[in-house]
N, C-alpha and C positions, 0 to 999 in steps of 0.2 A: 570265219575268224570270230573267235571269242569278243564281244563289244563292253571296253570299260568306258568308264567314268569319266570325263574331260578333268581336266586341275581347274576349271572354274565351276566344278561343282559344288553344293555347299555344303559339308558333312551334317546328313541326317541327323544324330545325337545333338549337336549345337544347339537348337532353338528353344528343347527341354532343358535348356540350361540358364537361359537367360531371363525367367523367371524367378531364379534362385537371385540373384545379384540385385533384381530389382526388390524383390523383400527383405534382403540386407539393407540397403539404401532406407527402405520403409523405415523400419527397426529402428535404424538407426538415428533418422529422424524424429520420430517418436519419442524417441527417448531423450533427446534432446530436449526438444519443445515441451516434454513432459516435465524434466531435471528443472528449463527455467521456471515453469510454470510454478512446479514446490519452492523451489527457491526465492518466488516472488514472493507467494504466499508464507513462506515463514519469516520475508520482512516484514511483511504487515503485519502479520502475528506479533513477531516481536517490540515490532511500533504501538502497533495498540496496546499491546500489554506494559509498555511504557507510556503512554498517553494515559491511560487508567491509573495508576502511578502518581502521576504531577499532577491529575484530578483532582483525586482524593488527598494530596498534600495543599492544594490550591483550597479544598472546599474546607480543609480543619484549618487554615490561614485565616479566610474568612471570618469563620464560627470565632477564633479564637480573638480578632481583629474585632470583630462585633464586640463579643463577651470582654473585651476589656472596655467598651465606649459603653456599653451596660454599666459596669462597676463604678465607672465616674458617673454617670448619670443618676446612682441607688446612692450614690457616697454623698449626690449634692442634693438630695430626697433629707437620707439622713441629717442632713445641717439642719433644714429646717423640719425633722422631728425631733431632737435634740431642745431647739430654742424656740421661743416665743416672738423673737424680735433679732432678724440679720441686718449686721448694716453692709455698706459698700467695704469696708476694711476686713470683717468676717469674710466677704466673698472675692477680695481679692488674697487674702491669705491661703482660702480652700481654692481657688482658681491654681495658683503659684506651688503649691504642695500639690496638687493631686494632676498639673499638666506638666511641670517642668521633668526631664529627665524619664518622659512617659513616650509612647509612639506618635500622642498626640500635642507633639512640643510647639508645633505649627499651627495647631486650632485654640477653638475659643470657647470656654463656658458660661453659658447664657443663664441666666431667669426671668422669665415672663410670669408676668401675673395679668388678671383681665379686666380690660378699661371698662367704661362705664357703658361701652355698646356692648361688651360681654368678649370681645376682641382681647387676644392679648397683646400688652404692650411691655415694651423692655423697661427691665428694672434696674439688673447688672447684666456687666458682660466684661469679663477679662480675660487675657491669654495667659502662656505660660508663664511670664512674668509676674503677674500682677498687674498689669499695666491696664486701665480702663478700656475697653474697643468699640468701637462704632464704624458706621461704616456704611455702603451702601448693600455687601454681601448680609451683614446684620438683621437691614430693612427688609431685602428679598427672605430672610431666613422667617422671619415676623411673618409675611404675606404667604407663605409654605407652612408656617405652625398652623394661621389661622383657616386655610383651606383643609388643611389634615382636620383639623378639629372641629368643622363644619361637617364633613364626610363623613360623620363617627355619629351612630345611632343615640348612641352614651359614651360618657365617658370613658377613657381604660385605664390602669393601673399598670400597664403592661407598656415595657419600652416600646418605641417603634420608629421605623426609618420613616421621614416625613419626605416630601417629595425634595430630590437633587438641587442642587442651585449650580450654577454657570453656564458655561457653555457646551449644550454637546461636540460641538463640529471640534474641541478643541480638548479630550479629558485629561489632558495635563492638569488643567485650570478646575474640573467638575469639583465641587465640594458636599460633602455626604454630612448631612443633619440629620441626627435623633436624638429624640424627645421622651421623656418622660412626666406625669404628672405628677405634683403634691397636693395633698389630702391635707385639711385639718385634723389635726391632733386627737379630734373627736371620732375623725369618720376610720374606724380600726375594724379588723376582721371582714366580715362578708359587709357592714354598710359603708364602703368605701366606694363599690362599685357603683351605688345608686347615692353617692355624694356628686357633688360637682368641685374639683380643683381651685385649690387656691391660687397655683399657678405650673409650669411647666419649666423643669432644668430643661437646658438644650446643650447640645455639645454641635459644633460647627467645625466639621474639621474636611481638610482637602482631600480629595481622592488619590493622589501621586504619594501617599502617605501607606495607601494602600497598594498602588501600584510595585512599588520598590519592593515591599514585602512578597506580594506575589512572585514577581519576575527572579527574585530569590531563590523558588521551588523550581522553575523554569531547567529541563534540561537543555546540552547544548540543541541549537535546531527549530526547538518546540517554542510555539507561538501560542498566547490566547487571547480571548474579549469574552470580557465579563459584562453582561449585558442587562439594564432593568431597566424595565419600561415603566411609566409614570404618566401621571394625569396630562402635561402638556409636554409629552415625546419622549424621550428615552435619555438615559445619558451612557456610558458605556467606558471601558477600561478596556487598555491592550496593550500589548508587547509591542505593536509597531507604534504605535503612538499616531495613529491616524485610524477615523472612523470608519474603513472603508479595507479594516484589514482581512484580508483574504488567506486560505491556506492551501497548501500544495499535498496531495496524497492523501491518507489517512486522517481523520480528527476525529472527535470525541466529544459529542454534545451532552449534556446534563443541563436537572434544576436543581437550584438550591435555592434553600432559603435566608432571606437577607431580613429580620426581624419583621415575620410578616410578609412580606414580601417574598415574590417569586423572582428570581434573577436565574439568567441563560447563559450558563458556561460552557465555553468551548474552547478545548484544546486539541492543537493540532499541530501539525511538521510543517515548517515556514519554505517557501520556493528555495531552489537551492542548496537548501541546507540540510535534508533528510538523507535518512540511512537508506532511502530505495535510491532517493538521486544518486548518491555515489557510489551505491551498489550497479546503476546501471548500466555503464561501460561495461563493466565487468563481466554484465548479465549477457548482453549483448555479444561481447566476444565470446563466451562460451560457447553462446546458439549459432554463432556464424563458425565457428571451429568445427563445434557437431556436425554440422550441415555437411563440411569440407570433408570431413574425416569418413561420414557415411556415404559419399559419394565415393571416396578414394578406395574405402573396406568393400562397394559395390564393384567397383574397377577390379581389385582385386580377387574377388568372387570369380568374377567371372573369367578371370586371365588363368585362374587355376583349375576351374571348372570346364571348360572347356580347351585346357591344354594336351589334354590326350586325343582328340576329336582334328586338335590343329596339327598335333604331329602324325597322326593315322594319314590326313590330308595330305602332309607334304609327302609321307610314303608312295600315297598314290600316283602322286606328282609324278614322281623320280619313277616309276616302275611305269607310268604311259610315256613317260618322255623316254625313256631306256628301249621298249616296245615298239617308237615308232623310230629310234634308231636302226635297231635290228630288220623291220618290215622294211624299209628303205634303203638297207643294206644287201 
């Protein structure tokens, strides 16, 4: 008698099959893990290329935030090129016109002239009002002109930021001083530079003056700290208002120049609040859907792939079980 096949046999074709289902499943996962992968990469793309953005709107803030504490500093140069003799009333008039209704409604303009050690000492100093100022930030401002102007080979003609006053741990409160010198009347053209100053305008103005303007450029999310370092430690500006601010994802370091000065800007996407954060559920369920989907597309691979092999089987089934009816019979 002819010998078949038992029905626990495994149909030969089947096992060439299950190769196919398993590189569906592959595919499919790849494609997945690939899809989040660009997807990740075009937030950052797109973050950075928004970080770059509030940079360069941050660093012409800056320049322009500078360039107007220049222009009061050249405007109180001019007074005394102008005159031969400023009193306290000339410089509370030019204090009161040239701060009130200005960014710097909150600071103070100084002029120092230099004592008999060669130190400068305060002359005037009034705010936006007019109003006379003194003070202890004043004093420290004096003690910051005269180490600037120890540090200085020669003289300059040229504005420049003098070292920060306050407190770092605290830059709400930090206050940004620069100084310019005046020349006598005589020392014009190129012998100004090897004249020595008759004395020094200063402008004393707070740093949150500058902060508000920045945090202005700020999109929603994005964080920074504006950072310069300085003879005793650093002072520093930021969106969180604490020295110790950190960022989450993507940021954007730069230098810029702060009159002379090198400052360390960095903008960046704040914990929580970025466009990867909230993109990432999202990121996530994709990749875990993929996952599901390419195991399911594998299930199915192979339910169709070897459906002809599973019904050949049950054929056989039914013709040995029919066979040992008959032999039995």
């Amino acid at each position: 008698m002819t010998q078949h096949s038992t029905p626990l046999e495994v149909p030969h074709n089947t096992a060439r099959w299950a190769w196919v289902s398993v590189v569906v499943v592959a595919i499919g996962i790849a494609i997945t893990l690939g899809g989040s992968l660009l997807l990740k990469r075009e937030i950052n793309l797109t973050t950075r290329t928004g970080l770059a953005r509030v940079s360069d709107r941050i660093g012409l803030v800056v320049d322009n935030y500078l360039g107007a504490q220049v222009n009061v500093l050249r405007s109180g140069r001019a007074l005394f090129d102008a005159s031969d003799k400023i009193t306290a009333a000339d410089w509370s008039v030019f204090a009161r016109s040239i701060l009130h209704d200005s960014s710097f409604s909150s600071g103070i303009v100084s002029y120092f002239a230099p004592g008999p050690d060669g130190k400068p000492e305060l002359v005037y100093a009034c705010d936006a009002a007019g109003t006379p100022a003194s003070g202890p930030m004043l004093e420290q401002a004096k003690h910051a002109l005269a180490r600037a102007i120890a540090a200085q080979t020669r003289p300059t003609s040229e504005p420049q930021l003098i070292e920060s006053i306050g407190n770092p741990a605290a830059p709400r409160t930090i206050t940004m001083a620069t100084a310019l010198a005046v020349y006598p009347h005589t020392a014009d053209g190129p012998t100004r530079k090897a004249t020595e100053p008759q004395g020094w305008v200063m402008l004393v103005d707070r740093g949150h003056q500058l902060d508000t303007l920045i945090r202005r450029q700020l999109d929603p999310g994005i964080g920074y700290r504006l950072e310069l370092h300085v003879k005793e430690g650093h002072w520093l500006l930021n969106a969180g208002g604490a020295g110790n601010m950190t960022f989450h994802g993507p940021s954007l370091p730069r230098t810029i120049d702060m009159l002379g000065r090198r400052a360390g800007l960095v903008v960046g996407t704040l914990p929580r609040s970025s466009v990867a954060d909230a993109a990432a559920p999202t990121i996530e369920f994709l990749m875990v859907s993929g996952v599901l989907m390419s195991l399911l597309a594998g299930a199915l691979t192979w339910v169709l792939a070897t459906s002809r092999s599973r019904a050949e089987a049950a054929a056989r089934k039914m013709t040995w079980e029919l066979q040992q009816v008959l032999a039995e019979g």
